[in-house]
N, C-alpha and C positions, 0 to 999 in steps of 0.2 A: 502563236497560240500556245495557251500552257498544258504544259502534257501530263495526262495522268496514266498510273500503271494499276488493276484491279488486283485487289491482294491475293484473290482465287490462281489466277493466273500466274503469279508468280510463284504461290509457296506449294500449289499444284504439280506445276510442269518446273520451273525452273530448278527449285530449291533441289530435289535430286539430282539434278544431272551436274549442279554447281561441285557437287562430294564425288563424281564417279567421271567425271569427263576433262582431259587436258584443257586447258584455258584455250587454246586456239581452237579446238575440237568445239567449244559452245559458243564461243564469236561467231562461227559457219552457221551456227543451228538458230541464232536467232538474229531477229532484226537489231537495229543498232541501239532505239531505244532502249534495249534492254542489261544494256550493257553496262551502264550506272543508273542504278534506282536511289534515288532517297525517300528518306521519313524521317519522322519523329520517334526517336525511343518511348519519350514517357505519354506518348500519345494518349489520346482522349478526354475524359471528362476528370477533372478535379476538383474536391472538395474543399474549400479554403476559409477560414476561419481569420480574418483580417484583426491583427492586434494594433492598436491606436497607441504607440511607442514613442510619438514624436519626430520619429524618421520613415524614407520609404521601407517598405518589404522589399526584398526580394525573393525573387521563384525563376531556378534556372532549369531548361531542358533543351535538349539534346538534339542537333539534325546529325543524320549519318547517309553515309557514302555506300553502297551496295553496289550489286550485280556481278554479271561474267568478267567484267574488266573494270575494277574499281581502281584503278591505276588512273581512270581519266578526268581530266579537271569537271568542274562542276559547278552551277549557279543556279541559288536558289535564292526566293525573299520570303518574308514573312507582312503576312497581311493578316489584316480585320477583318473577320466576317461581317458579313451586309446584317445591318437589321432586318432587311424583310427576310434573309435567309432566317437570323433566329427565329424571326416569328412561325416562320413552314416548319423548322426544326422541333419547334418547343412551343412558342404561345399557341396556335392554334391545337397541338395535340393533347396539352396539358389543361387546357383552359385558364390561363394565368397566364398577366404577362412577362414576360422575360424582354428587360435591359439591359441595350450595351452599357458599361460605364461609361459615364463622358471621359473624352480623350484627356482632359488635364490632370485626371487621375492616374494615370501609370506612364509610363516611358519604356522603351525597347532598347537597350545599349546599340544592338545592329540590327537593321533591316535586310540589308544586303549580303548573304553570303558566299564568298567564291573560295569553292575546293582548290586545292591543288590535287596534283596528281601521287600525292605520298598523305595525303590527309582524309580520313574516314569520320570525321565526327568537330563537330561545331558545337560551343556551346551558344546559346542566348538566356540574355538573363531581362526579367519582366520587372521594374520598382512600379511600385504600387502606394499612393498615400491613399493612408487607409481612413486618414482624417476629412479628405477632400469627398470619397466613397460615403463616411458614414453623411454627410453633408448630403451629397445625392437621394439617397435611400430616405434619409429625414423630411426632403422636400416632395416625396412622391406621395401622394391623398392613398392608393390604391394599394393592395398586396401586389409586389414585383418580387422577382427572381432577378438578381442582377450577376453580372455576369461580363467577361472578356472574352472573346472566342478566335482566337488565332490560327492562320493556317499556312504551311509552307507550299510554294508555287513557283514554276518554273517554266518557263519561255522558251528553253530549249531543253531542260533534260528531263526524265523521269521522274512522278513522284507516286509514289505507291500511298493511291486514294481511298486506304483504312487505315492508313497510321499517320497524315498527313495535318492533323488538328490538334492544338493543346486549348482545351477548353477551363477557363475557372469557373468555377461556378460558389460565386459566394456567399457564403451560410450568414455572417453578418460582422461585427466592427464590434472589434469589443477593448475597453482598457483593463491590459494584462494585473492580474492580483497578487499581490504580496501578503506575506503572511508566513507564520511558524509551518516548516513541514512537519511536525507532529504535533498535531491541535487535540483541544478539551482536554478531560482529566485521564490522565496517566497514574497506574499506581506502584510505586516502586517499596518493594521491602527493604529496609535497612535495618541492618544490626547494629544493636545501640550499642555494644561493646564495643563497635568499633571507632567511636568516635563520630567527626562529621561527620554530614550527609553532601554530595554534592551533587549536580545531574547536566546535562548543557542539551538544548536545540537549538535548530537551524533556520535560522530567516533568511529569507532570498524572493526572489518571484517563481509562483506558481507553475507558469505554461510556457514561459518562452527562458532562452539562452539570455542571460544577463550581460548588458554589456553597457550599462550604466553607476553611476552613484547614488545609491538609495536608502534615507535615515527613517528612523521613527521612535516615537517616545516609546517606553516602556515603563507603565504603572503596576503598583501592584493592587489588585481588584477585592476590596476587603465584602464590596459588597456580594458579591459572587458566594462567598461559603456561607453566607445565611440563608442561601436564596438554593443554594442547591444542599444543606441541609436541610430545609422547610419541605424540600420536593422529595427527597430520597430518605429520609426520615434517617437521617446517617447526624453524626456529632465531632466532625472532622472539627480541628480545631489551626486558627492563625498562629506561627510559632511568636512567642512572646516576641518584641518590641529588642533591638538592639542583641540578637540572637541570628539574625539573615540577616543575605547578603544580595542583594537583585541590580541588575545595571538599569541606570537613569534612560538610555537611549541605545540604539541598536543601528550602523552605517552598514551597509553591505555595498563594498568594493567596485569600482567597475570593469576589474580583471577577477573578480572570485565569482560564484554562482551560488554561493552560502557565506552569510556571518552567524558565528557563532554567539550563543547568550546563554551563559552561565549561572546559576545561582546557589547558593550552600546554606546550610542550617549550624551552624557550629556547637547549639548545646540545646538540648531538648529537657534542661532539671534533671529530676530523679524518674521521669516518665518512661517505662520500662515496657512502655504497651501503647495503642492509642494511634491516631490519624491525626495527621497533620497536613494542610493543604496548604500551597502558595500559588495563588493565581495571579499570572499576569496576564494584563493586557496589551496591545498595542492600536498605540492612535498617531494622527499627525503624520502619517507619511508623507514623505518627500514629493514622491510623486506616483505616479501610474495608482490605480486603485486597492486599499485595505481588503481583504477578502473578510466580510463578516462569516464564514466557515475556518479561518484559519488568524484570527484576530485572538483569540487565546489558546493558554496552556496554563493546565491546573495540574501541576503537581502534586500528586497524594504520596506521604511519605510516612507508610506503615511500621511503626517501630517493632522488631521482634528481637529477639536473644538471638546467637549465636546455636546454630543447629547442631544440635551434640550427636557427635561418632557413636554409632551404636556397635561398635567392636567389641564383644566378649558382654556386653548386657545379656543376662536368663531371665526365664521367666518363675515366678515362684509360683504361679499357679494359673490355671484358665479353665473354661468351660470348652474344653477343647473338642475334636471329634477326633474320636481315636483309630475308627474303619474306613467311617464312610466314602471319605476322601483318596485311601491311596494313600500310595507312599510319598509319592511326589509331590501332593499338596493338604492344606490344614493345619499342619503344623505351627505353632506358636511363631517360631523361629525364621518361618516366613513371612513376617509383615515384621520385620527387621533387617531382610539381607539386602534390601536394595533396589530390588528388582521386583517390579510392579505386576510381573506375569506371573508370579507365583504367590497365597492369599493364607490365612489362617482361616480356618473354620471354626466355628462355635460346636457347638454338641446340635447333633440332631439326629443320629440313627444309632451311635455304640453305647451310646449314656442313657439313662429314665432322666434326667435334668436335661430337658432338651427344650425349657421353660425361659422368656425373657424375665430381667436379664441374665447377659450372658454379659462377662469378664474380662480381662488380663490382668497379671501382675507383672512390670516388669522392673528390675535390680540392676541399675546404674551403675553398681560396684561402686559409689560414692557419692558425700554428700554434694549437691548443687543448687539450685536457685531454678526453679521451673518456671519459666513466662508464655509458653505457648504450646499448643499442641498440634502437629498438622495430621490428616487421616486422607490415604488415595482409595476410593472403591476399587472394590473387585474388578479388572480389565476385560468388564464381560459386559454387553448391553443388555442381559437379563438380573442379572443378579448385583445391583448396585446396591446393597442393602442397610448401611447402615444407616440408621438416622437419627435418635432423639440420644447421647450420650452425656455421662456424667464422668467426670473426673476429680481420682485423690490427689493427693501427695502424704507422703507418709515417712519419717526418719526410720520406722524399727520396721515397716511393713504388717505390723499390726493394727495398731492405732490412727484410723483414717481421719476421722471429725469428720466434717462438713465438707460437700464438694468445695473445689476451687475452680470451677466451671463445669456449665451448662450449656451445651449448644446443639443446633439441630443442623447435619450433615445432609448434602442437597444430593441428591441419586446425579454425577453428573462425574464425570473424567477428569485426572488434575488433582494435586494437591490441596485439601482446604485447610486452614491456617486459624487457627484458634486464639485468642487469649483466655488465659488463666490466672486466674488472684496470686503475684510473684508469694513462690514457696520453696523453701529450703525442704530438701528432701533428700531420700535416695532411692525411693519407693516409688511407683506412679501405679493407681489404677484407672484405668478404662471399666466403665462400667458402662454395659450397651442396652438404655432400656427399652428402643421400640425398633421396627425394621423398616424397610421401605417395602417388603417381599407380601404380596397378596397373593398369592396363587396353590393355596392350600397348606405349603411349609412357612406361614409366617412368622414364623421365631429364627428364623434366619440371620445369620449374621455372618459375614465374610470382608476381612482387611487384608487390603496388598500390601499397604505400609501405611506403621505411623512413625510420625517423626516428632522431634521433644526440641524444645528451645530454650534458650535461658541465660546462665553466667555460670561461673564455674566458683 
């Protein structure tokens, strides 16, 4: 008869006296059953998601060796729970039926396991076709629950009857997805001073450990930037013809879990500003399924200047606040040091000019080429205030002309990045003509940094 041990009973009364009593001391106190228990570690119900790989799965768990005298040998097997047991378990309480898989869907390496007297723990391991599975599940008319349901049993020794079942319970058979791990459009700034542009993602599969050979074409997707500048009303542009570099096809290894794919811009003309996008696709995989969520990467490659060192730039002039603030903030020279927690103030309480706009000037100490301007809000969720700004450029700091950009600044955390009509300067003003600030002070205006780009 096969014996069962109640878990109550055992981690109740035994479990203490196992920590606090000599080994021959609890042999005396209890019957003999109790002297080696088994179970299952990963006991009970699992959830399993079967990937159609072309080989079995495997899923290995654990029997173990317990009680007062786990020194003594041990024999357990593993069996199938009965269907009509699932159905008492599960169809009847759920209302839905729940099936066994048929048996030529998985395999057991061992049914049979005998302890020795120095061994506490057995592995078994379950292969599973998950091809033969989704085949089952395709031929049932009706919503089922399918399912394996195993249990360790024993003829002569104990088995501790709550931890004694490894159940799967599977969610459904899916063919695993390959595809770029960082998909859609990506947008990377580069400085055009510096020459090329180059960037590289990683193709591999999705959800599972890789341990196959897997290729796929790689196109570049021209119809993509017409179709997602039509939608976002944006004017990203293909880099001219014989100026990129993008690879023809993409292999990933069946000892790597990523291949790499490269691609580079090597000359962008005289274009000193401006979006440039390269999208690829991939088709024709080898094998297992193209994921259409990770099937592109659109590179966007934002040209700007070189971000010029603002060490030793003054300011020749501002609409400053010269009280209201405090010592430790408002001043000019704080939306230059770097540090985003500290903001320049515009005039609102020590000045009568406490009117938009409101200004800076600030002196490069030399001439340069200005192609961008970036500005961070105030690091306060109330006072994010700048918004509608004009900017000069100026050689003597008198003679402004015409802006060289107009843009409106979004109330939002993060550096925003400006272009501006490239200008030789040494001069730059900011001129701030509306706020984001409704709340009775709206001529508000407060910058944690700006920051200047360009060519030297």
């Amino acid at each position: 008869m096969k014996k069962l041990v109640y878990t109550a009973l055992f981690s109740l009364s035994l479990a203490p006296l196992l920590s606090g009593c000599a080994e021959d001391d609890i042999q005396d106190m209890f019957p003999a059953e109790y002297h080696k228990i088994l179970y299952i570690l990963e006991s009970g119900e699992q959830n399993v998601t079967l990937y159609n790989t072309g080989e079995p799965a495997d899923y290995t768990f654990s029997v173990c060796k317990a009680g007062s005298d786990p020194s003594l040998g041990a024999e357990v097997s593993i069996e199938t729970i009965s269907q009509a047991e699932v159905d008492e378990m599960y169809s009847l309480n759920e209302g839905i039926p729940y099936r066994i898989i048929p048996s030529d869907c998985y395999s057991i390496d061992q049914l049979e396991l005998a302890f020795g007297g120095s061994e506490t723990s057995k592995q078994v391991t379950v292969s599973v076709d998950a091809a033969l599975v989704k085949e089952a599940m395709e031929a049932e008319t009706e919503d089922t629950r399918w399912l394996l349901p195993l249990r360790a049993v024993s003829e002569n020794d104990s088995v501790n009857s709550e931890k004694d079942s490894y159940i799967m319970l599977f969610d459904g058979v899916v063919t695993p997805p390959v595809g770029f791990r960082t998909a859609g459009v990506q947008v990377y700034n580069h400085d055009f001073t510096s020459g090329a542009f180059s960037a590289s993602n990683a193709f591999g599969l999705l959800t599972v450990q890789n341990s196959w050979e897997v290729s796929a074409a790689v196109t570049l997707d021209k119809d993509y930037v017409a179709a997602y500048n039509e939608e976002h009303n944006t004017n990203y542009q293909i880099p001219a013809e014989g100026t990129y570099s993008i690879p023809g096809n993409v292999t990933l290894t069946a000892d790597a879990q990523d291949a790499t794919v490269d691609i580079s811009i090597t000359d962008f003309g005289d274009a000193k500003s401006g979006y440039f996008m390269l999208p690829l696709r991939l088709s024709d995989v080898s094998r297992f399924e193209l994921s259409a969520d990770a099937s592109l990467w659109a590179p966007v490659v934002r040209l700007v200047g070189k971000r010029f060192a603002r060490s030793g730039w003054t300011a020749t002039g501002c609409s400053e606040e010269l009280t209201g603030e405090g010592d430790a903030n408002g001043r000019f020279l704080d939306a230059i040091d770097g540090d985003i927690n500290t903001y320049w103030h515009a005039s609102w309480q020590s000045s009568p000019d406490n009117t938009l706009p409101h200004w800076f000037i600030v002196d490069s100490q030399t001439e340069r080429e200005f192609t961008q301007v970036g500005i961070v809000q105030r690091a306060s969720s109330s006072y994010k205030d700048v918004r509608d700004v004009n900017v000069y450029v100026s050689s003597d700091g008198e003679d402004w002309g015409q802006p060289t950009a107009s843009f409106t600044v979004e109330a939002k955390d993060g550096e925003q990045i400006f272009d501006v009509t490239p200008t030789r300067g040494r001069y730059v003003k900011l001129e701030f003509v509306n706020s984001w600030r409704d709340n009775g002070t709206g001529n508000a205006i407060a910058v944690a940094e700006a920051y200047f780009y360009g060519e030297d």
